[in-house]
N, C-alpha and C positions, 0 to 999 in steps of 0.2 A: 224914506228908508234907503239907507245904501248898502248896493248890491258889491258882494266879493270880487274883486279883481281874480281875473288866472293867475294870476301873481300871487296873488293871496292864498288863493284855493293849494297851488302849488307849496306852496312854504307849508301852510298846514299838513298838506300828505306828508313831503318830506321830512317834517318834525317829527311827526307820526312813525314813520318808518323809519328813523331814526333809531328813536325812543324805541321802536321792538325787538330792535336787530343791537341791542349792547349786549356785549360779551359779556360773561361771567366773571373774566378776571377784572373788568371796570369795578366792578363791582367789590370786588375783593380787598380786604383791611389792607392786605399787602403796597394794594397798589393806590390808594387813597391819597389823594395830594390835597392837603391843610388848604385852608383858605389865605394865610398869608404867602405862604407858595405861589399860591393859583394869583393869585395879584401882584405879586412881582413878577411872573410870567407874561401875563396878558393884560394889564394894566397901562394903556399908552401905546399897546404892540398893535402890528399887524402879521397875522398868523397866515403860512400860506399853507393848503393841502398838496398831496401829490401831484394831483389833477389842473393844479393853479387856483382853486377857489381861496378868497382871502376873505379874512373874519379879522374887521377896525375892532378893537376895545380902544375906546377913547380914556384920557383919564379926564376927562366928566361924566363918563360914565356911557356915554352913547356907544352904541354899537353898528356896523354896515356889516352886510353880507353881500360879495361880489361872485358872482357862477356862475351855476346855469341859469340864474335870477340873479335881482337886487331886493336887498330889504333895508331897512333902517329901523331902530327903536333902539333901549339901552338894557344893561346888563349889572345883574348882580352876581358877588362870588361869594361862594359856601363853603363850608370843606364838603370836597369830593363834587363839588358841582359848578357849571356857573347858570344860573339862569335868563335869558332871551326874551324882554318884551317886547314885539314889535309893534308898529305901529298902526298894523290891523288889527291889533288887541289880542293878535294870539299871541301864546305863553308858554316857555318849555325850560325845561331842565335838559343840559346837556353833563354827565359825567364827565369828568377828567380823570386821567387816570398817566403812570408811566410807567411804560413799558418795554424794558430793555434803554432806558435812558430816554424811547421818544415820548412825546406828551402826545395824549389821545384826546378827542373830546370825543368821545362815544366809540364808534369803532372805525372815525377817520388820525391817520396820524398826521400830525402838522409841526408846522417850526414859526415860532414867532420872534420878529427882530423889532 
């Protein structure tokens, strides 16, 4: 049987905490961004946050997270969502959202080139 990495355990909490700390206007019809939106955003990009963390959407679909960790796995897009497989099997839905023009994925703002 194999055991979780910190690595692992860490991405889990911070998904988690993520996931509990989205704002209400994510949420809101207003600010809803379609799925072909959301994939000509982030399809191919790499997205940086304030803080310098970068999130790879590959267009094959692979995903990196570069930060306070690394992850790897791949990524689907919904309207109003993209969803995060990674390749410790965990699994999450991040919101997008815009607001005031920036794109959000939950309650980080970022800019993808």
């Amino acid at each position: 049987m194999k055991h979780p990495s910190l690595a692992g355990l860490v991405s889990a909490a911070a998904m988690m905490l993520a996931g509990s700390v989205m704002g209400a206007q994510a949420r809101s019809p207003d600010s809803l961004v379609r799925a072909p939106e959301i994939t000509r955003t982030l399809k191919g990009k790499v997205c940086t946050s304030r803080v310098g963390a970068t999130f790879a959407f590959g267009q094959d679909g692979h995903y990196a997270y570069d930060g306070l960790w690394t992850d790897h796995g791949h990524y689907r897009i919904h309207d109003g969502t993209v969803t995060i497989m990674l390749d410790s099997g965990l699994e999450k839905s991040f919101a997008i959202s815009r607001r005031n023009g920036v794109l959000f994925m939950e309650d980080t703002a970022v800019s993808c080139a």
